[in-house]
N, CA, C and O of each residue as an XYZ file, in Angstrom:
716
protein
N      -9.072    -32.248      5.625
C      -9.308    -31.633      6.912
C      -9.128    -30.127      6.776
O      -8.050    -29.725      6.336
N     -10.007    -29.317      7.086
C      -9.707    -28.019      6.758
C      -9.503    -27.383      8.394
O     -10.236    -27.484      9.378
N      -8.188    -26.703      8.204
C      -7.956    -26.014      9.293
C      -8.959    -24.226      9.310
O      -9.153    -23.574     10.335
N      -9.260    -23.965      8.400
C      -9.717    -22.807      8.301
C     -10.734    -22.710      6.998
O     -10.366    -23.291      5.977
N     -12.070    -21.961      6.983
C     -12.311    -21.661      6.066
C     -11.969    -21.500      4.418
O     -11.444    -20.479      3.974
N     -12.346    -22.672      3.565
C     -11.826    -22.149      2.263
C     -10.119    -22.602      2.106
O      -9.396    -22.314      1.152
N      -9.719    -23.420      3.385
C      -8.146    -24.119      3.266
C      -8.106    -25.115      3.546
O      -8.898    -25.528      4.392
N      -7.458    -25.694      3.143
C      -6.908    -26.944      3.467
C      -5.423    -27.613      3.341
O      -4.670    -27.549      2.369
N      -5.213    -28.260      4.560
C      -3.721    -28.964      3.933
C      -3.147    -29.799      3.080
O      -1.960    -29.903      2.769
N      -4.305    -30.525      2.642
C      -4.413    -31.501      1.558
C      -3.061    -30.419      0.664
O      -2.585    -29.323      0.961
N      -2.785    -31.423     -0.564
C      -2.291    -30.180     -1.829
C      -2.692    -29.638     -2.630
O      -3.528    -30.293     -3.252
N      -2.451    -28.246     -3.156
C      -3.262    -26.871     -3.647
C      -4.266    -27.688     -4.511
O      -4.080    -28.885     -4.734
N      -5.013    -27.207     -4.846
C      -6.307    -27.379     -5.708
C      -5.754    -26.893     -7.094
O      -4.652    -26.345     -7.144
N      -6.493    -27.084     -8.187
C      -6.033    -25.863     -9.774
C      -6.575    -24.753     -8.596
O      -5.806    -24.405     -7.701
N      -7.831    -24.279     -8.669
C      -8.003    -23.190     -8.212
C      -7.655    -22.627     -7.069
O      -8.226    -21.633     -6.619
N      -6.920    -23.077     -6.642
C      -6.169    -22.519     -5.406
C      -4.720    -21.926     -5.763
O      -4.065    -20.993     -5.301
N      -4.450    -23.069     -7.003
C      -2.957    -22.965     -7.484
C      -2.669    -21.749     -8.431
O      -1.692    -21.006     -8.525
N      -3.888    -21.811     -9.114
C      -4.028    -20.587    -10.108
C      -4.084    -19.295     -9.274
O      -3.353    -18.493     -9.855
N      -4.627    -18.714     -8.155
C      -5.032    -18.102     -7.324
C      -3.455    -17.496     -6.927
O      -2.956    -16.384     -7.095
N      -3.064    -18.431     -6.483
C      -1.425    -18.510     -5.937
C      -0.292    -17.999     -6.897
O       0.785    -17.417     -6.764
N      -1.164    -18.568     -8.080
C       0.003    -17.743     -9.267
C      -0.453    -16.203     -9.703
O       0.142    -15.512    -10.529
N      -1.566    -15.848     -9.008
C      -2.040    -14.737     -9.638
C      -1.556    -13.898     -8.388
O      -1.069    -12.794     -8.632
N      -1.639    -14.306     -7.097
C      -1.288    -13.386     -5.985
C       0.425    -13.094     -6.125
O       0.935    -11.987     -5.951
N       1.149    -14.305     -6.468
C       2.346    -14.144     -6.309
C       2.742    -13.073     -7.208
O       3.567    -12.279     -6.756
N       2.344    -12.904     -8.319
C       2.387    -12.261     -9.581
C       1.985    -10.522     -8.906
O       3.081     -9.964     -8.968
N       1.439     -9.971     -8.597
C       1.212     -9.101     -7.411
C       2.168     -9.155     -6.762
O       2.992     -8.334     -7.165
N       2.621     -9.907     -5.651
C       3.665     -9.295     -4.850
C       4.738     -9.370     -5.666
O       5.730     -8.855     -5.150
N       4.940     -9.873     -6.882
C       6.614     -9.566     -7.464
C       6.252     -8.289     -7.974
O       7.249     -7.569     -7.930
N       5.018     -7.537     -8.556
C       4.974     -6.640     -9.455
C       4.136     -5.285     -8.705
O       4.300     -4.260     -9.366
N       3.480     -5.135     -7.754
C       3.323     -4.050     -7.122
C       3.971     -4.153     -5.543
O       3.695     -4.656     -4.454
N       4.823     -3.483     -6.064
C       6.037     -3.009     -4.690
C       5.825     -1.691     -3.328
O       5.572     -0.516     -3.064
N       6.080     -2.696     -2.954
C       6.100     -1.372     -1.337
C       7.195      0.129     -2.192
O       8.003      0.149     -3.120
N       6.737      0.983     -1.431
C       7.452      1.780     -2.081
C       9.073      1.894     -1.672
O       9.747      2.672     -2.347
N       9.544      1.353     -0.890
C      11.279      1.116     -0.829
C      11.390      0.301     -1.910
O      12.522     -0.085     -2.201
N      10.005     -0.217     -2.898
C      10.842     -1.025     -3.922
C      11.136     -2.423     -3.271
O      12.325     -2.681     -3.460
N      10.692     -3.123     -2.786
C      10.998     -4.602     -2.144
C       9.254     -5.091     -2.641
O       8.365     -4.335     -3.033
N       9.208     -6.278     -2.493
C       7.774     -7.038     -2.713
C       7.580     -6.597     -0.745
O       8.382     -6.378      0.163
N       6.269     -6.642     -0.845
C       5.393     -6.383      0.428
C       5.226     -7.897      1.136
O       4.794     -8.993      0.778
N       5.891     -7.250      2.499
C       6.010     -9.108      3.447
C       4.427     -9.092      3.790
O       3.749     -8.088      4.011
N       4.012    -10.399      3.781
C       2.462    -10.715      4.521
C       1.991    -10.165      5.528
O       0.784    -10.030      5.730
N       3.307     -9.610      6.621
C       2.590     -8.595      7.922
C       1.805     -7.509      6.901
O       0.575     -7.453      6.899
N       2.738     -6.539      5.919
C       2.174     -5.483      5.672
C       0.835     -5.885      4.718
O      -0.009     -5.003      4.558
N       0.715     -6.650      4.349
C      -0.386     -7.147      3.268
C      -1.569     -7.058      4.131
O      -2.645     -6.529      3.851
N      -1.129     -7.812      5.526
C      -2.404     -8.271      6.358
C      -2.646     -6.711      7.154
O      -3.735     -6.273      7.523
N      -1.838     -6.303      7.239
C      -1.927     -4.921      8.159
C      -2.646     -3.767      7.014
O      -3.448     -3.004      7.553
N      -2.492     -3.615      5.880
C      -2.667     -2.804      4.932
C      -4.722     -3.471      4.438
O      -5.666     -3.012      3.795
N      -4.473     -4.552      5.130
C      -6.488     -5.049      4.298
C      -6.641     -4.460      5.845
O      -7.535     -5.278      6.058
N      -6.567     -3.920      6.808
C      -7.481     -3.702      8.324
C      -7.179     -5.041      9.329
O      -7.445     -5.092     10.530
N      -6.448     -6.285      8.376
C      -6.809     -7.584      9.509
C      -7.517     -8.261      8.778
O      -7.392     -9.478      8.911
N      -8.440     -7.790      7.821
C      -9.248     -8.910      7.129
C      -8.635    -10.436      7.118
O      -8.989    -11.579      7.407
N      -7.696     -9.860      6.696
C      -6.630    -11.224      5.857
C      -5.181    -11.469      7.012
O      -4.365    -10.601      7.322
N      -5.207    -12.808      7.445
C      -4.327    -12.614      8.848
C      -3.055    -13.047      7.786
O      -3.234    -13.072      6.568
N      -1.811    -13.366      8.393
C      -0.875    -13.568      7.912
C      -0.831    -15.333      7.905
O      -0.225    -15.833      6.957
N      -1.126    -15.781      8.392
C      -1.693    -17.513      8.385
C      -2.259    -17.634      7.328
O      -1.939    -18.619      6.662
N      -3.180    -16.808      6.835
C      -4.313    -16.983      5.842
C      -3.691    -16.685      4.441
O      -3.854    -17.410      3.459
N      -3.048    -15.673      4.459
C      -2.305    -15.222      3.318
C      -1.184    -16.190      2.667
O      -0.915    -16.290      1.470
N      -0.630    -16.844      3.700
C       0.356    -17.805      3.127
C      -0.064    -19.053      3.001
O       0.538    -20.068      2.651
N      -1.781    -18.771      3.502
C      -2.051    -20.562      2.424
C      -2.658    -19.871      1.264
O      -2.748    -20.606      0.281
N      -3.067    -18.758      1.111
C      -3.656    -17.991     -0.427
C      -2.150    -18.310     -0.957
O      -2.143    -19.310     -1.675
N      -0.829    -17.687     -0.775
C       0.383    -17.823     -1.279
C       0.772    -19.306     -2.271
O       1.144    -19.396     -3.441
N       0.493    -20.379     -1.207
C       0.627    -21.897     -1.393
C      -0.689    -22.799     -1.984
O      -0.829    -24.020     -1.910
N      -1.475    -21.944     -2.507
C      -2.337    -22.430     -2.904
C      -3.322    -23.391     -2.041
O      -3.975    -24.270     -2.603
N      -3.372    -23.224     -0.985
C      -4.235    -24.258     -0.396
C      -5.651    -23.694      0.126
O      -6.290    -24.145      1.078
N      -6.126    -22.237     -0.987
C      -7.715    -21.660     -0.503
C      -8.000    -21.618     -1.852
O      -7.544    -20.802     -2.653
N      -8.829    -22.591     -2.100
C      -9.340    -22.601     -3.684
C     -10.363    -21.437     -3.767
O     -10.293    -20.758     -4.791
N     -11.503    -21.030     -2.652
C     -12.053    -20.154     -3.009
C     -12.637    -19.400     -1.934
O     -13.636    -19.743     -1.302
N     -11.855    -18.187     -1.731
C     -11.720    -17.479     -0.446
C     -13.025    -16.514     -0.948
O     -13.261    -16.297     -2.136
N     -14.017    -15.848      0.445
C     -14.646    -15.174      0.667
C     -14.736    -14.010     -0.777
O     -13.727    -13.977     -1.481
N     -15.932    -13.094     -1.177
C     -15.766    -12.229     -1.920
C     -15.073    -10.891     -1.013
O     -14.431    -10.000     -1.569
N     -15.275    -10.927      0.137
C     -14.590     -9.695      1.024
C     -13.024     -9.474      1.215
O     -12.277     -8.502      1.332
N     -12.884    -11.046      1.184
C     -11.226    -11.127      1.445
C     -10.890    -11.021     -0.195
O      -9.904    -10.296     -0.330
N     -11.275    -11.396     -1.193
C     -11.025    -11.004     -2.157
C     -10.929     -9.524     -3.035
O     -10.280     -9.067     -3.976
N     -12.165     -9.025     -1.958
C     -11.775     -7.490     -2.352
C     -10.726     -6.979     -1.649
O      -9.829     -6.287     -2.128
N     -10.824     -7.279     -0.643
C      -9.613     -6.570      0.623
C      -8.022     -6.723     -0.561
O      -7.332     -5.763     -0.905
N      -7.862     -7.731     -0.842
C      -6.493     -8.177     -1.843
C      -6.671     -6.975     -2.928
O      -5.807     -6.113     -3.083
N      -7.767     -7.012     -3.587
C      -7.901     -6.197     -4.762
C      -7.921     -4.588     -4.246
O      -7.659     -3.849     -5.194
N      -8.042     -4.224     -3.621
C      -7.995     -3.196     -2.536
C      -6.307     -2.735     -2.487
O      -5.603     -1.998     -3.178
N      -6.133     -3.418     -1.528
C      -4.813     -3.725     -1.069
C      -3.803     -3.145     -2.069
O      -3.066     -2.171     -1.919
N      -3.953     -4.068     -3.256
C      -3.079     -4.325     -4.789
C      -3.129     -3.147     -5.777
O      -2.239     -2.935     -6.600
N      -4.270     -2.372     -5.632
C      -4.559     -1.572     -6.851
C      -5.194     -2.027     -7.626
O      -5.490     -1.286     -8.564
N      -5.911     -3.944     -7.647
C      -6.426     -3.732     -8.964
C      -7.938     -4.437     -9.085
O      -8.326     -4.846     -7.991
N      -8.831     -4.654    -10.140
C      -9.974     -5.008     -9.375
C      -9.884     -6.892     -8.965
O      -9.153     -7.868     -9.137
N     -11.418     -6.419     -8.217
C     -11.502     -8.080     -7.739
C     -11.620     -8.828     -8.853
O     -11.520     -9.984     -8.442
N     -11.808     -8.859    -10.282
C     -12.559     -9.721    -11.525
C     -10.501    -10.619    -11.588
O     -10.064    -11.749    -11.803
N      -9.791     -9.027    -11.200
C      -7.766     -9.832    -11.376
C      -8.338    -11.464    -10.453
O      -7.902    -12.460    -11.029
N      -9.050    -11.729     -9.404
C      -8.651    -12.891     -8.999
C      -9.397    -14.239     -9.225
O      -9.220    -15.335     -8.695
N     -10.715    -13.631    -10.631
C     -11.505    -14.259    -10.525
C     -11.634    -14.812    -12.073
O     -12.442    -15.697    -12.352
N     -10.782    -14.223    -13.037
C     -10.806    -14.324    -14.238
C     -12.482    -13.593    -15.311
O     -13.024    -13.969    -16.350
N     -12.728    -12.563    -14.429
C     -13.694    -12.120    -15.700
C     -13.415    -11.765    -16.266
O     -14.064    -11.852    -17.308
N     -12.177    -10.970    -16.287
C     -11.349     -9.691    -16.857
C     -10.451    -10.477    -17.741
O     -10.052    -11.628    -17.563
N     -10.158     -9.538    -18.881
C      -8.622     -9.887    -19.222
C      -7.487    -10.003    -17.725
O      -7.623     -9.599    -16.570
N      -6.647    -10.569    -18.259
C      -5.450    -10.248    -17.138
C      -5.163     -8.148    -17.367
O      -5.139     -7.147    -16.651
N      -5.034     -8.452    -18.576
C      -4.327     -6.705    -18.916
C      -5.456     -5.678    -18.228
O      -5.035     -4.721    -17.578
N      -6.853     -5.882    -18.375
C      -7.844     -5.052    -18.116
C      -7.970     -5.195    -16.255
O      -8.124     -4.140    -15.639
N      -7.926     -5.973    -15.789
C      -8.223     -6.048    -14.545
C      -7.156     -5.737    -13.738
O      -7.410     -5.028    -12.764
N      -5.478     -6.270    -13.991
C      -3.968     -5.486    -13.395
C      -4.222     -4.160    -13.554
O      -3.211     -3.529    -13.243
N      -5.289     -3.305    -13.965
C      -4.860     -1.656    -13.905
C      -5.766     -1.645    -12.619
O      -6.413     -2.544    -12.081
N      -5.567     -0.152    -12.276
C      -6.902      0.284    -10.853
C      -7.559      0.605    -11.561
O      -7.228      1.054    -12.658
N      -9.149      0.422    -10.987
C     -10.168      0.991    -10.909
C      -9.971      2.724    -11.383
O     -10.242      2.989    -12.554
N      -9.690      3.407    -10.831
C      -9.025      4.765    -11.174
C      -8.696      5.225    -12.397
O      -7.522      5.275    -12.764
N     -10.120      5.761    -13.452
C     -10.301      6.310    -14.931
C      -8.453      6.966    -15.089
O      -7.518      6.585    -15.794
N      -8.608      8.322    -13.839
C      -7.274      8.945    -14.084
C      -5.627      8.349    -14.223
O      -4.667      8.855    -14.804
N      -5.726      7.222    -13.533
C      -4.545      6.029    -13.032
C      -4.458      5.777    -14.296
O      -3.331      6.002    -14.739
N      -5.577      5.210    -15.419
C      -5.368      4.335    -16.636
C      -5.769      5.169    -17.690
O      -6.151      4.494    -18.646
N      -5.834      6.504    -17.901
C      -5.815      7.207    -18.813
C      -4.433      7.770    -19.008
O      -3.921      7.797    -20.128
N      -3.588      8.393    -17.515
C      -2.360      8.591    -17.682
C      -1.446      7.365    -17.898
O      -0.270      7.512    -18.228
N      -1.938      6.304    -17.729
C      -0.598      4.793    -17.958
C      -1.367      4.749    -19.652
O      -0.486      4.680    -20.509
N      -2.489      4.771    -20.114
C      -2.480      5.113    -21.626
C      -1.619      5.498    -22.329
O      -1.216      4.980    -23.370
N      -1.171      6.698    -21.677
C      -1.211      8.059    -22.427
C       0.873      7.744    -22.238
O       1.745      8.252    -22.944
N       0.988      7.153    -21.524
C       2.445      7.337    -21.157
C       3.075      5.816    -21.963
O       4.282      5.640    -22.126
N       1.831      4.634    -22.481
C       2.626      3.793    -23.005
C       2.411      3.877    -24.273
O       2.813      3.009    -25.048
N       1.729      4.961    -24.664
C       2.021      5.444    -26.321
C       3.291      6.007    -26.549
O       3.433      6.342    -27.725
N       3.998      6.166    -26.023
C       4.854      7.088    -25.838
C       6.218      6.107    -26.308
O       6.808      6.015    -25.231
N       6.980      5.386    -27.242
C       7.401      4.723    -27.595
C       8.782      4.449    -26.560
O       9.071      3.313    -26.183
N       9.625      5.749    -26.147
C      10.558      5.175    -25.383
C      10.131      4.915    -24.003
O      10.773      4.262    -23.180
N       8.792      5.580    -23.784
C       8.286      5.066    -22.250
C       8.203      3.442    -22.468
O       8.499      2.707    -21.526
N       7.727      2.812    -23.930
C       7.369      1.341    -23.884
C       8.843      0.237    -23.445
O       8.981     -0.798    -22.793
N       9.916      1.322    -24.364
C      10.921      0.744    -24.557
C      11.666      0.706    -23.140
O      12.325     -0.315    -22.942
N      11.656      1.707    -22.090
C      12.091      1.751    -20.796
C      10.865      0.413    -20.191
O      11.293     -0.114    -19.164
N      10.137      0.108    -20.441
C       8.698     -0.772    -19.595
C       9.710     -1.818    -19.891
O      10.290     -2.330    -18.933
N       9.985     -2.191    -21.072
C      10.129     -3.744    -21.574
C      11.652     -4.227    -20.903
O      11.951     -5.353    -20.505
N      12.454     -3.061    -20.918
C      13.683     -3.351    -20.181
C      13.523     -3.634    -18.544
O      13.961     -4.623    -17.956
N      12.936     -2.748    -18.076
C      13.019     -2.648    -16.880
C      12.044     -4.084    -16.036
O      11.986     -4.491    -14.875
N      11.353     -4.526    -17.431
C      10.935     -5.782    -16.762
C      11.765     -6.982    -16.653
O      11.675     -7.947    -15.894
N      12.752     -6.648    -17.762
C      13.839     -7.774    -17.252
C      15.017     -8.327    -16.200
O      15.704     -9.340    -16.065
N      14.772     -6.674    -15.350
C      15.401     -6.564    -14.046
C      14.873     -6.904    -12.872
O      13.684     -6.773    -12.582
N      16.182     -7.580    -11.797
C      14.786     -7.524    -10.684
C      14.737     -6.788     -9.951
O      15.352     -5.770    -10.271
N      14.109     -6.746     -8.687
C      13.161     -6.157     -7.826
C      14.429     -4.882     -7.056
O      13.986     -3.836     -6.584
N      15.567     -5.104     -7.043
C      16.497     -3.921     -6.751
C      16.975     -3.038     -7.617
O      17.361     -1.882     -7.450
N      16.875     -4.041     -9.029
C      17.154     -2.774    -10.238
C      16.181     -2.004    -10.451
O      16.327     -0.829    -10.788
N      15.084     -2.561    -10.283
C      14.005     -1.912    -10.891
C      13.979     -0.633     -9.954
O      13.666      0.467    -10.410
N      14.370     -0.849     -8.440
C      13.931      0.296     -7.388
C      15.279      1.622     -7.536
O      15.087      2.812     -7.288
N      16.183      1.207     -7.850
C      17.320      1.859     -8.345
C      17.147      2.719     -9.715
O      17.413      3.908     -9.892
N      16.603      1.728    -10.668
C      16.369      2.920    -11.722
C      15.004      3.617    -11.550
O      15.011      4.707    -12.122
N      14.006      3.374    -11.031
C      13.524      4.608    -10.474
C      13.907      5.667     -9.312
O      13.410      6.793     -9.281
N      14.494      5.370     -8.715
C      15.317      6.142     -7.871
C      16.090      7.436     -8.677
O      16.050      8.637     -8.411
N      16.868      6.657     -9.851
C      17.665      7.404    -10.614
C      16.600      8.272    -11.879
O      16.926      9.213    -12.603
N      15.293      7.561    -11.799
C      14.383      8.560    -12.526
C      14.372      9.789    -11.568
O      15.018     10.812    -11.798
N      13.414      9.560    -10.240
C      13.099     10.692     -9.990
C      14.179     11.845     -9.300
O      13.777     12.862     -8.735
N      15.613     11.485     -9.458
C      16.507     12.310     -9.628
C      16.574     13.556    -10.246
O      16.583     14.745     -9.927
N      16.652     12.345    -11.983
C      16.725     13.094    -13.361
C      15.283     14.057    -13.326
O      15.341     15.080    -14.009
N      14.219     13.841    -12.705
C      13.088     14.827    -12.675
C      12.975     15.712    -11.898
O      12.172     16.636    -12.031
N      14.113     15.512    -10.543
C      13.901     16.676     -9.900
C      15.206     17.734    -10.428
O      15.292     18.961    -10.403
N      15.811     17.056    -10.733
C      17.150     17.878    -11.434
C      16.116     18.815    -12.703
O      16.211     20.042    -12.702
N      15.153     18.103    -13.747
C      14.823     19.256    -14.941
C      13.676     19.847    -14.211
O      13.359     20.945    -14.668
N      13.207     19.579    -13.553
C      12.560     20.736    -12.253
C      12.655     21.995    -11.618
O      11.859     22.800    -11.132
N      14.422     21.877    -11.843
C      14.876     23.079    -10.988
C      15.427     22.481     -9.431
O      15.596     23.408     -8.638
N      15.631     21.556     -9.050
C      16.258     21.115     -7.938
C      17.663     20.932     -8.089
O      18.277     20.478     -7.124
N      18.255     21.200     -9.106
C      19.752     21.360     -8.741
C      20.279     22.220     -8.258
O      21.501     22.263     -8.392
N      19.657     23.189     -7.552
C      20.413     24.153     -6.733
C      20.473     23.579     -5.649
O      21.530     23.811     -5.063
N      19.405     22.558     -4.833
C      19.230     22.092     -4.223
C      20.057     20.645     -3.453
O      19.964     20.142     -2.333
N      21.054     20.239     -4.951
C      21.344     19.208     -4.898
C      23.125     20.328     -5.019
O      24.285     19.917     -4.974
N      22.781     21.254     -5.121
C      24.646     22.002     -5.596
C      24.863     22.153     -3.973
O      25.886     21.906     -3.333
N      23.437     22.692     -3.442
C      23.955     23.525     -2.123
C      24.392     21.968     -1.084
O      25.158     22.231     -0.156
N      24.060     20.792     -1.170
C      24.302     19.614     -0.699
C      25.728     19.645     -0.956
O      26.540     19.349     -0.079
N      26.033     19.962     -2.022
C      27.232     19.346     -2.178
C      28.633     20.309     -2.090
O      29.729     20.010     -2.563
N      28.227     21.752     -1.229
C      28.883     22.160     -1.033
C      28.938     22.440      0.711
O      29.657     23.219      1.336
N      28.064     21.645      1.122
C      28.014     21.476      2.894
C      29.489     20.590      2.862
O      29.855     19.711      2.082
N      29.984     21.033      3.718
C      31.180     20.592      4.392
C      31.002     19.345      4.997
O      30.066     19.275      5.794
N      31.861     18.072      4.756
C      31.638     17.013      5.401
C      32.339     17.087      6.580
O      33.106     18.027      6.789
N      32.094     15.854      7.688
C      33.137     15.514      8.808
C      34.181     16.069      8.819
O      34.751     16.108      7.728
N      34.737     16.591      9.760
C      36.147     16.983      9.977
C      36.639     18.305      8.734
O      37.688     18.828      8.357
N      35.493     18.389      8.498
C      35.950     19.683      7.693
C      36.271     19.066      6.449
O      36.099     19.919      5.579
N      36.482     18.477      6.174
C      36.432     17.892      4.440
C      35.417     18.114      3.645
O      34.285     17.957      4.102
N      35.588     18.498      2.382
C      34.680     18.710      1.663
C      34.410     17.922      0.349
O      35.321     17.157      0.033
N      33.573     17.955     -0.289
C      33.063     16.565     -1.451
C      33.931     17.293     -2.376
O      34.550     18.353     -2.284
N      33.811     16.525     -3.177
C      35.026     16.148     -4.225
C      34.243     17.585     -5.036
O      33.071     17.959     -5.071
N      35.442     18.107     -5.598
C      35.170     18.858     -6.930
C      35.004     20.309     -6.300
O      34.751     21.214     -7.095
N      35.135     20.661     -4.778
C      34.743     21.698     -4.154
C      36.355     22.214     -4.436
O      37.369     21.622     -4.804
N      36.002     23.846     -4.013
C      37.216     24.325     -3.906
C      36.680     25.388     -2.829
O      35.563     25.902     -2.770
N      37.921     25.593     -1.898
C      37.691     26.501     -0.482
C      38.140     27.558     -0.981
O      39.200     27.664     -1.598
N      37.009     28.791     -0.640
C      37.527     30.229     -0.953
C      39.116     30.704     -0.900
O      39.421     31.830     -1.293
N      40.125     29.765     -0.383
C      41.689     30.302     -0.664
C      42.423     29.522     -1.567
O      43.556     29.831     -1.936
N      41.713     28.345     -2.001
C      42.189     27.386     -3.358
C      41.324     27.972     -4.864
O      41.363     27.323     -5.910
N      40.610     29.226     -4.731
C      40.346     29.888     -6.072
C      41.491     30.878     -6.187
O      42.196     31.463     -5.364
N      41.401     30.846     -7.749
C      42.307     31.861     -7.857
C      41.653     33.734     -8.251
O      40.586     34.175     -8.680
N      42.619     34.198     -7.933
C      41.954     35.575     -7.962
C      41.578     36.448     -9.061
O      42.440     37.116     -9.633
N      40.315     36.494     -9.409
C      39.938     37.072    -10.604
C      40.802     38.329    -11.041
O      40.986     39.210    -10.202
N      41.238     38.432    -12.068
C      42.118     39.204    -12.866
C      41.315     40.664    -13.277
O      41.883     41.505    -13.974
């Protein structure tokens, strides 16, 4: 009995199931940018509506063996990567990049780079909060060799609540007087 186009409640199909392992694989691995996997509102809100949130969580559960080529782009859209990621023309490796020459000339160019590989391979063994944490703590370390530590000194010499100040400060009458 199909409640909708391309679904059914019956149980997943292979190609529905495969589908399901390829979408899920996406939301564990391209992250909202707080770094969390992207809930189905924003998925469905981010294709225009194409894709309702009903619809998405039978793509999720495998129960749309073979959804529209539109809603399939809308996902590939959505994701960053092309439509062939949901259809198997592609390698898996060739089709997970974007469309975007510049996107996959600089991810080239950055996984030649031996400790960039060696940071990839670790950071895949973390999950979805480590991973957002140590980039967090990257783009720190980049705004710090940037020149943003003046930026981050003058923070830390703003006066907290009640007049307290962060650790390591000293108030113009706790220096001592140059000699």
């Amino acid at each position: 009995m199909n409640q909708m186009r391309g679904t059914s409640s019956e149980q997943p199909s292979e190609d529905g199931a495969r589908l399901a392992v390829l979408l899920d694989h996406l939301f564990e691995t391209r992250l909202a940018p707080s770094g969390r996997p992207y809930s189905l509102t924003e998925v469905s809100a981010g294709t225009g509506g194409k894709l309702t949130v009903s619809y998405l969580s039978a793509l999720r559960k495998g129960k749309v063996a073979a959804p529209s080529a539109d809603k399939v782009q809308a996902l590939a859209n959505f994701f960053g990567v092309r439509a062939t990621y949901f259809t198997g023309q592609d390698s898996l490796a060739e089709s997970a990049v974007s469309d975007d020459d510049d996107d996959d000339d600089e991810l080239r160019q950055a996984l030649a780079q031996p400790l960039v590989r060696l940071v990839a391979r670790r950071a895949g063994s973390l999950g979805h909060a480590e991973q957002a944490l140590i980039l967090r703590l990257m783009d720190d370390a980049h705004a710090l060799a940037m020149g943003m530590s003046a930026k981050i000194a003058q923070a830390n010499t703003t006066p907290m609540d009640g007049g307290e100040r962060r650790t390591g400060e000293r108030r113009s009458e706790d220096r001592r007087p140059e000699d």
